[in-house]
C-alpha positions in Angstrom: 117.8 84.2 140.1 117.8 81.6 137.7 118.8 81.2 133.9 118.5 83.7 131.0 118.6 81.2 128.5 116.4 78.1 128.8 117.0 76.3 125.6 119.9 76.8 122.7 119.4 74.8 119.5 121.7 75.4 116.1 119.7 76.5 113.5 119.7 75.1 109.6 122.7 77.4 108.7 124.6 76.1 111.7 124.7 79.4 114.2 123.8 79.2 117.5 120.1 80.3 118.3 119.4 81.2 121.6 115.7 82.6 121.4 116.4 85.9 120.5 118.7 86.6 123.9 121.2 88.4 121.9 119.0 91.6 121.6 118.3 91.0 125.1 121.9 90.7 126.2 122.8 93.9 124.3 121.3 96.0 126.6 122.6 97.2 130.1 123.6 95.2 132.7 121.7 97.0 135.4 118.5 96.8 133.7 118.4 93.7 132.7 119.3 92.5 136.4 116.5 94.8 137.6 113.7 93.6 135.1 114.3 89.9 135.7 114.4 91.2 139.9 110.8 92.9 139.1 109.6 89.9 137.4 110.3 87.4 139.8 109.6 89.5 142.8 106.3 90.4 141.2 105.0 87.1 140.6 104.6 86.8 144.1 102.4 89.8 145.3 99.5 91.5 143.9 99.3 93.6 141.0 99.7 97.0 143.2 102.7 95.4 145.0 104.3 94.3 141.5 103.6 98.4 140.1 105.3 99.5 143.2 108.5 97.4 142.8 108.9 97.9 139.3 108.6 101.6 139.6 111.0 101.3 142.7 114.0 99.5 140.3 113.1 101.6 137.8 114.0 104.6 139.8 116.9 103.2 140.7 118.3 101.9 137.1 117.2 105.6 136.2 119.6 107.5 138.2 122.4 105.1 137.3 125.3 106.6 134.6 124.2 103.6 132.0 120.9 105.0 132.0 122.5 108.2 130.2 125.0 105.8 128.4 121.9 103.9 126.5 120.8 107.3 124.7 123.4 108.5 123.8 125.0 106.1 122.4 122.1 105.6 120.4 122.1 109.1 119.1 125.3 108.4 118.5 125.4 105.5 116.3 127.6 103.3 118.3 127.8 100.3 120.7 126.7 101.5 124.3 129.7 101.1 126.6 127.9 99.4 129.9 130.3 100.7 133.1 127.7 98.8 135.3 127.3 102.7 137.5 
């Protein structure tokens, strides 16, 4: 499906800046597989087509056991633990 990152440069303190794909990258597995999915696909149809396949991977990422992993690890002030389920 293509790259994440399309550039990486070291900034003036000499770390590694990848355009912010670190936030990115700390999210789910699943979701961030089924946002780039609903981005790609959705370039190619209209509007209404691109609505209905997000709301489609949505559904799916929704029922998934990192969809309940996100919150509450939130609530709970720690690291989400992606199982990719």
């Amino acid at each position: 499906m293509g790259e994440l990152v399309s550039f990486v440069c070291v900034r003036a303190d000499h770390q590694w800046d990848t355009g912010g794909s670190g936030r990115i990258l700390a999210n789910g597995p699943l979701a961030i597989r089924a946002t780039k999915e609903s981005v790609i696909r959705g370039m190619e149809v209209t509007m209404k087509e691109a609505y209905k396949i997000e709301s489609e991977l949505s559904q799916m990422v929704f029922a998934t056991e990192d969809a309940k992993e996100g919150p509450k690890a939130f609530a709970e002030k720690r690291a989400a633990n992606w199982q990719n389920k």
